[in-house]
VEXNU-223879 format. One record per residue (C-alpha): residue number from 1; y, x, z. Coordinates in steps of 0.25 Angstrom, whole numbers. Example, Ala and Ser with C-alpha at 12.3 -4.5 7.8 and 13.67 -1.06 7.14 Angstrom:
R;nr;v;u;w
R;1;-18;49;31
R;2;-4;55;29
***
This chain:
R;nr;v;u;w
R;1;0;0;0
R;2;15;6;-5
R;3;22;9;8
R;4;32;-2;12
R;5;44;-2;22
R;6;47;-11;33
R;7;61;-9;41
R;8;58;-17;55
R;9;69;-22;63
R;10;71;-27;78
R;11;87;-28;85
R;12;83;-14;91
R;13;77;-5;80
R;14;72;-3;68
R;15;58;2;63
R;16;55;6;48
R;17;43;8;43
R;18;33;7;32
R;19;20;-3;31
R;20;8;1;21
R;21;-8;1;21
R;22;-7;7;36
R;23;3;-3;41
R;24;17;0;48
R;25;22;15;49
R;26;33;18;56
R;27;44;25;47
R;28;57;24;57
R;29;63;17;69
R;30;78;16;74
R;31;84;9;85
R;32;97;-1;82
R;33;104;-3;93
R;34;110;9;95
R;35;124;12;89
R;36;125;18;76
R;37;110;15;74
R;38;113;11;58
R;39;119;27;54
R;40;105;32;59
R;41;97;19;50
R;42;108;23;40
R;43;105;36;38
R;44;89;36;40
R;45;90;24;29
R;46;99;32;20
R;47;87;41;17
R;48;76;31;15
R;49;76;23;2
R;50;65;13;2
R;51;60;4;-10
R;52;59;-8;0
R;53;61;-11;15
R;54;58;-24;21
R;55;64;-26;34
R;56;58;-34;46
R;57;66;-40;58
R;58;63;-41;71
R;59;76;-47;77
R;60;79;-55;89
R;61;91;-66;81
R;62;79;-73;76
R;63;79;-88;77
R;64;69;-98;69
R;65;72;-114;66
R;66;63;-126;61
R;67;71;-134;51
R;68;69;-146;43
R;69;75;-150;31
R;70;74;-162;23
R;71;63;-159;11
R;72;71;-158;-3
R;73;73;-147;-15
R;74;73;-133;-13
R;75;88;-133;-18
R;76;93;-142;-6
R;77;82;-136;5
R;78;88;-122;2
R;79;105;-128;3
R;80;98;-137;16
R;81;90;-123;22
R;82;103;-115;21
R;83;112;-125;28
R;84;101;-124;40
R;85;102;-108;40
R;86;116;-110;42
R;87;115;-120;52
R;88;103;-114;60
R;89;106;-100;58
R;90;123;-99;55
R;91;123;-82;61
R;92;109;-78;55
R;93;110;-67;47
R;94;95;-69;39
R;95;88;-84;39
R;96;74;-86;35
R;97;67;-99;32
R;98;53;-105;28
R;99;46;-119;26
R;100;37;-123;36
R;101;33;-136;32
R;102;38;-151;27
R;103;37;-162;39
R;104;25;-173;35
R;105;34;-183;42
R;106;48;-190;42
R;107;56;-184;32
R;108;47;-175;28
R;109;56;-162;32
R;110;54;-148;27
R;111;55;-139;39
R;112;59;-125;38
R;113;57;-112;48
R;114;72;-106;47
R;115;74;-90;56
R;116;88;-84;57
R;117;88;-70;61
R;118;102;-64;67
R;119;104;-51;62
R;120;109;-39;73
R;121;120;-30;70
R;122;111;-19;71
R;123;100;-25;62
R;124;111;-27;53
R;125;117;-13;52
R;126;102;-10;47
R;127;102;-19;36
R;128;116;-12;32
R;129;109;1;31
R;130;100;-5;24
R;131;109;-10;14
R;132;119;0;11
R;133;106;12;9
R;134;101;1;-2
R;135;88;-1;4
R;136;79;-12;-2
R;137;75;-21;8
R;138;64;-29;2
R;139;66;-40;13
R;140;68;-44;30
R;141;57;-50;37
R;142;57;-56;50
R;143;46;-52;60
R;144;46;-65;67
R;145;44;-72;52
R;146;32;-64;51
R;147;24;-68;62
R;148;22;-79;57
R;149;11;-73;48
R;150;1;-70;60
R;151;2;-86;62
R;152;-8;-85;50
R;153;-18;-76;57
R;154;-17;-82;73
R;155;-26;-93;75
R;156;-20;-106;73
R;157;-10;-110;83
R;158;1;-120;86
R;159;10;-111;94
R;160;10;-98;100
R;161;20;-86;103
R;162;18;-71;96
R;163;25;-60;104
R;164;26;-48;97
R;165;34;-34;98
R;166;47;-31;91
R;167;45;-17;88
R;168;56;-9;90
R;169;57;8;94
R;170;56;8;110
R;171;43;12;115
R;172;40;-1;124
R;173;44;-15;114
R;174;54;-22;121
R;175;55;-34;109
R;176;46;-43;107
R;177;45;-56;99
R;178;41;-70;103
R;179;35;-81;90
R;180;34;-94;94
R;181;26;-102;83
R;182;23;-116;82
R;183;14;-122;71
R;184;13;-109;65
R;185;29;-108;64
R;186;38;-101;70
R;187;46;-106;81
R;188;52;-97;89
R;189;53;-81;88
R;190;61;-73;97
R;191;63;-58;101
R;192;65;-55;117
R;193;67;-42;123
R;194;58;-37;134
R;195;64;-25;143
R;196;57;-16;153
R;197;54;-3;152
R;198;37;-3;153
R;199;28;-12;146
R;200;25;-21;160
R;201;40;-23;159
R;202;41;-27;146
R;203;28;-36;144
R;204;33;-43;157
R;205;47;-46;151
R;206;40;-50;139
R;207;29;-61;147
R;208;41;-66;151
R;209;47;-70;139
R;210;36;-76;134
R;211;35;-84;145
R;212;50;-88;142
R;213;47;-90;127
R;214;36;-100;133
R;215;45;-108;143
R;216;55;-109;130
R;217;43;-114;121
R;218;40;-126;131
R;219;56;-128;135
R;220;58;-130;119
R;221;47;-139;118
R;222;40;-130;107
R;223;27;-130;115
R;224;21;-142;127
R;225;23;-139;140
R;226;7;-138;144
R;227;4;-129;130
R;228;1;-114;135
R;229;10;-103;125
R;230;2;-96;118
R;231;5;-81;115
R;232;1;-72;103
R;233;4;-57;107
R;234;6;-48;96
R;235;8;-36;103
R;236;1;-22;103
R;237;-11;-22;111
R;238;-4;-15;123
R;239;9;-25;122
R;240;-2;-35;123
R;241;-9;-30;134
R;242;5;-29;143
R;243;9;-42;139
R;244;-3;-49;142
R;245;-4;-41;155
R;246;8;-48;161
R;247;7;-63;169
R;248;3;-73;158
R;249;10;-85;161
R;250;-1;-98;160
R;251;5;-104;150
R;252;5;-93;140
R;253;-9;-90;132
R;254;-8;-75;126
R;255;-14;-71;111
R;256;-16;-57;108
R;257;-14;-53;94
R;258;-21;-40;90
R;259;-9;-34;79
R;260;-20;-27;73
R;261;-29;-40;71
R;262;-15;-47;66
R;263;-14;-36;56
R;264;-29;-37;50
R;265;-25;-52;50
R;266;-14;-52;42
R;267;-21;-44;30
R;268;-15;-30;35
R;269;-23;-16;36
R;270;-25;-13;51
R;271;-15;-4;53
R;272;-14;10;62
R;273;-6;4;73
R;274;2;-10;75
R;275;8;-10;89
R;276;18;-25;86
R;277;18;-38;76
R;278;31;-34;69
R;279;22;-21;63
R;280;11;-31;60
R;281;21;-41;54
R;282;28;-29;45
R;283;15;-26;39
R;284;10;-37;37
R;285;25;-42;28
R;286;25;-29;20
R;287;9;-28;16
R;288;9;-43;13
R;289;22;-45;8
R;290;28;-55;15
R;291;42;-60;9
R;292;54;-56;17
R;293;59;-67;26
R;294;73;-62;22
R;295;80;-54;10
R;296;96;-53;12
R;297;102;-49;-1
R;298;111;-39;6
R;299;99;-32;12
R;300;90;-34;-1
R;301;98;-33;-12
R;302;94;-21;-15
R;303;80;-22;-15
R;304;81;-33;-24
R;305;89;-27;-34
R;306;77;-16;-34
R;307;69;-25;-36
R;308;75;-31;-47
R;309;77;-19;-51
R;310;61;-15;-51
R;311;56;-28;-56
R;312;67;-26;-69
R;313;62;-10;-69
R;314;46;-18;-69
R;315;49;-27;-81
R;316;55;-15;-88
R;317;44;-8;-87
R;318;34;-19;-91
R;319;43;-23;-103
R;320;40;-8;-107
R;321;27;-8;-105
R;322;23;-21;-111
R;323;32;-16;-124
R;324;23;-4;-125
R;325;12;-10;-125
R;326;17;-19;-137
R;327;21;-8;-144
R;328;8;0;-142
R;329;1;-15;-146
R;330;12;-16;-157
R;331;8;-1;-163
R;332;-7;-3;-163
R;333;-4;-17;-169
R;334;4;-10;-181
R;335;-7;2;-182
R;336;-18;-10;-182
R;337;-12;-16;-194
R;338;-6;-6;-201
R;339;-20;-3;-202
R;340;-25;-16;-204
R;341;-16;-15;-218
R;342;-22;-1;-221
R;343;-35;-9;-223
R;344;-30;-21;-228
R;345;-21;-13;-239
R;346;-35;-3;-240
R;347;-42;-18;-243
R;348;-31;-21;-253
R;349;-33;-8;-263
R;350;-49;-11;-262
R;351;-47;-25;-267
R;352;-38;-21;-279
R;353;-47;-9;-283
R;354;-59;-21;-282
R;355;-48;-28;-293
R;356;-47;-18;-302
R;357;-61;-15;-304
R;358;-65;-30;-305
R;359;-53;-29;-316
R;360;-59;-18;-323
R;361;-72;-24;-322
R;362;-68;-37;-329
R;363;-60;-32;-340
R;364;-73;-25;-344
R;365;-80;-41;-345
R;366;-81;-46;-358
R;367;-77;-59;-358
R;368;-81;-68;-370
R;369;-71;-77;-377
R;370;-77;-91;-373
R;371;-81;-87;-361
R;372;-64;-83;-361
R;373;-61;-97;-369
R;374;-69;-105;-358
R;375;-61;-98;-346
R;376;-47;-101;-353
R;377;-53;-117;-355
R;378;-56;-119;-341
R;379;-41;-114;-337
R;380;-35;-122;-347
R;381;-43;-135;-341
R;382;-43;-132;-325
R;383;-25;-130;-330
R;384;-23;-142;-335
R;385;-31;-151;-324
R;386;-24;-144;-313
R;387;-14;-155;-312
R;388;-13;-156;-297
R;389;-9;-171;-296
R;390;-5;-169;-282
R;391;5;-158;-282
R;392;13;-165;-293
R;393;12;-179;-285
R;394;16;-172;-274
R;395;30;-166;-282
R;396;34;-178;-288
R;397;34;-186;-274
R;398;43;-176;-267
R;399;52;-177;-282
R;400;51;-192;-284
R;401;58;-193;-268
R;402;72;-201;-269
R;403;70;-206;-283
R;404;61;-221;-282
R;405;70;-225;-295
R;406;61;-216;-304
R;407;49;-221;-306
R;408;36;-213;-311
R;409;28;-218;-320
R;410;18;-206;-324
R;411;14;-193;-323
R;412;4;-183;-332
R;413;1;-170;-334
R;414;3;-162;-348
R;415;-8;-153;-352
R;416;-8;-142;-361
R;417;-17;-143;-374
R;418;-28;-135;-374
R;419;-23;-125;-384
R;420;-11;-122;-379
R;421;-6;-110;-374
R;422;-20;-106;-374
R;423;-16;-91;-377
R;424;-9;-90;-363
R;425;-19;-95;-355
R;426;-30;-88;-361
R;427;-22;-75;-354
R;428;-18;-84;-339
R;429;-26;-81;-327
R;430;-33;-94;-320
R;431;-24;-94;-310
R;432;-13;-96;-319
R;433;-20;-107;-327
R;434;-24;-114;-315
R;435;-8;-113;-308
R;436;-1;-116;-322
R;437;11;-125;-323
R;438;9;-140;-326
R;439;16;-151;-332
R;440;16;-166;-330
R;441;26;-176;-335
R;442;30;-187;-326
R;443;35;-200;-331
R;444;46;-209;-324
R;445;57;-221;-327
R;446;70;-225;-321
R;447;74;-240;-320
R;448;83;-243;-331
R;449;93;-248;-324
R;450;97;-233;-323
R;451;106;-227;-334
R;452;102;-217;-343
R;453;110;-207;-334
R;454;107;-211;-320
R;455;92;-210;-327
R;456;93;-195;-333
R;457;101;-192;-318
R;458;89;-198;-309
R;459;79;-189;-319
R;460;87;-178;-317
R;461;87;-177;-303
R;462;71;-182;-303
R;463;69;-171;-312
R;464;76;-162;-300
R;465;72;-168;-290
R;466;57;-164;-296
R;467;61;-150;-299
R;468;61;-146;-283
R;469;50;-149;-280
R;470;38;-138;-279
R;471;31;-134;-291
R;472;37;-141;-302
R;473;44;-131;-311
R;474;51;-139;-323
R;475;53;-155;-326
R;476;59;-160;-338
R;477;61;-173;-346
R;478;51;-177;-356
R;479;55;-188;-361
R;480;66;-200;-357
R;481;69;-214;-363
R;482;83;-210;-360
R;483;91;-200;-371
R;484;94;-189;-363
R;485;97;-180;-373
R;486;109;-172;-370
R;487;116;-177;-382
R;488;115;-193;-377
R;489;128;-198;-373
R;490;129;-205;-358
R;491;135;-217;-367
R;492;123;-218;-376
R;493;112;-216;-364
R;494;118;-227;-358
R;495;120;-236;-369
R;496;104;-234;-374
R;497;100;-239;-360
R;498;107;-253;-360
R;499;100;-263;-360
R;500;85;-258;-360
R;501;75;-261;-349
R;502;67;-250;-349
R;503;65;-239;-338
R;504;70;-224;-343
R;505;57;-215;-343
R;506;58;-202;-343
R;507;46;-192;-341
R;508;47;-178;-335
R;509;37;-164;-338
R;510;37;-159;-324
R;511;32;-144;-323
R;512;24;-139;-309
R;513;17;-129;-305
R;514;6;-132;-298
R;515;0;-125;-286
***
């Protein structure tokens, strides 16, 4: 496991230290109560440049509140949750919430676990340091937060007290925390001192305020009158064994907690030593990466920009990576078939040198004049019957759109005579015999109310109207019952039409080329 560092606080001193595979190491400790304490953290700081530091507190101005809140949309809980803070906590410096749970009855209220923490003077000249020597603090955690992680390894219980150790750098521990949990909640947690100067002395100021916590708990209602207070004691196997050797009061029951059994537990390697919960807790967030309870931006700014920063340096890097690997793809794609047209291109010259010879081979064959006369007559027949009635029928539809007022009344196909132009098809290929243009005439009328020059104009733009559409190559008049010569006056058209009853006809040689 990469070496990790932790930066643990109480409101008499600071320990840093590093957590790995072995558990918690001791790296260095300083008191902050004396004065001009922060030029001596300043200049050991100064010196150390570390990728991430998490910091843990272990502070007295802790207060927690059980809140309730109507249940609505996360926009409106988050403006509702941050009126509470205000109110609840108006001179906390750092504010922590969770969600508990949502009441089954009445208004069905969500109800939320809220912790302000006070920050001292002296705690705040460390976070200062920390700042102005740009150290990236990954995140604050809360020691009293993070007890309620054993509540998932202690057998089930409705309410007890843990009292553990604040560790600090006197010899004898003079700090110690008391957790009241109800439900499997938090209730209360407070830090109390206890003076004297052996451990007989301390342990006996510390029975008594547990027993004070007690008369608090049945004062405020938190537990019943005739319910004994049960005690887990987190504590090092000789703090456990003074404690427990001072006058237990009837209505306290005591639990020992084995740290080392607490660590194994929680899914930790057994380390060399632990001697107080607060070591045990430590580990325990770093290894399993527990999320800070806590990231002021002042205080973390900079560690976010670096990570930012390495995420940005990441992508980078991958982008690069994924574009060489399409280029290397890319390059054995193009070698791949640059081959590929070698052989498709080698293929190519073997098929023409197979040409070639067939060529040579057949212009050796003598062919015999019927046989030849016989091949020329099938082309000539399989020619003239390719009519493709379809195709045609198909053109003169999309041509006849827009004009109803011509009416068809016939349509045939010319064929060529059987002599002529035998001379050029005895020397066209049977492709060509087969594709040839073809020609059939299409007959139609115009009523004759129409005069000769509104008749010629509607031909016309028949005529033109035929001549867009696909394949057809040429259309012209064959023959008209109009004069349409260009020598007839409009005078003498007109004056030939009157008084005849007959439609004009006109007939059109329409040239495709069929596909």
């Amino acid at each position: 496991m990469k070496k990790k560092y932790a930066l643990y606080v109480t409101d008499a001193s600071l320990i840093l230290c590093t957590v790995n595979g072995k558990g918690v190491q001791l790296v260095y400790n300083q008191g902050i109560t004396a004065t001009g304490f922060g030029q001596t953290f300043d200049a050991y700081f100064s010196k150390l440049k570390i990728s991430a530091l998490a910091v843990f507190l272990d502070l007295i101005g802790e207060e927690f509140k059980h809140e309730s809140i109507p249940h609505v949309s996360s926009k409106d809980r988050e403006l509702l949750m941050s009126r509470k803070e205000q109110t609840l906590f108006p001179t906390a410096d750092l504010v922590w919430k969770t969600h508990l749970k949502r009441e089954k009855e009445g208004r069905k209220d969500d109800v939320f676990l809220l912790m302000g923490v006070q920050i001292p003077k002296n705690v705040k000249t460390i976070f200062e340091v920390l700042v102005n020597n740009q150290q990236a603090v990954s995140g604050v955690y809360s020691i009293s937060v993070l007890e309620s992680a054993i509540q998932n390894v202690l057998p089930n219980k409705s309410q007890y007290v843990t009292v553990s150790r604040v560790a600090d750098t006197k010899n004898i521990g003079r700090s110690y925390r008391q957790t009241f949990h109800k439900d499997q909640e938090i209730d209360i947690s407070r830090t109390t001192r206890a003076k004297g100067n052996s451990y007989d002395e301390v342990f006996s100021v510390l029975m008594a305020e547990i027993e004070r916590m007690h008369h608090f708990l049945k004062g405020a209602k938190k537990i019943d009158n005739n319910h004994k207070l049960e005690v887990v004691v987190a504590l090092g196997e000789k703090e456990s064994s003074k404690l427990l050797s001072q006058q237990i009061n009837n209505d306290i029951i005591f639990k020992y907690l084995n740290l080392y059994e607490l660590t194994k537990k929680l899914g930790l390697n057994r380390p060399k030593s632990v001697s107080s919960l607060p070591q045990v807790l430590l580990n325990y967030a770093l290894v399993k990466k527990v999320k800070p309870h806590f990231q002021p931006e002042e205080l973390c700014g900079f560690y976010k920009k670096g990570l930012l920063k390495s995420w940005i340096q990441k992508a980078t890097v991958g982008v690069l990576a994924i574009s060489f690997l399409l280029s290397i793809a890319i390059g054995w794609e193009t070698n791949h078939t640059k081959q590929r047209i070698e052989e498709i291109n080698q293929l190519i010259s073997g098929l023409e040198e197979q040409q070639q010879d067939m060529g040579s081979a057949l212009h050796e064959v003598d062919v015999k004049p019927k046989l030849m006369k016989d091949v020329v007559t099938i082309h000539q027949v399989i020619a003239e019957n390719q009519y493709a009635p379809q195709q045609v029928l198909d053109v003169l539809s999309k041509a006849y759109e827009g004009f109803n007022d011509i009416a068809i009344m016939g349509i045939s196909w010319l064929s060529e005579g059987m002599e002529e132009g035998l001379d050029e098809q005895n020397h066209a290929d049977f492709t060509s015999q087969v594709k040839k243009e073809k020609q059939f005439s299409l007959q139609i009328t115009l009523p004759n109310s129409m005069t000769e020059r509104e008749a010629i104009n509607r031909v016309n733009d028949f005529t033109a109207s035929l001549l867009e559409q696909k394949g057809v190559l040429s259309v012209s008049e064959h023959t008209s019952s109009l004069d349409i010569k260009s020598s007839s006056t409009l005078e003498r058209s007109v004056s030939t039409r009157a008084g005849e009853d007959k439609p004009i006809d006109f007939t059109l040689l329409i040239t495709m080329k069929l596909s």
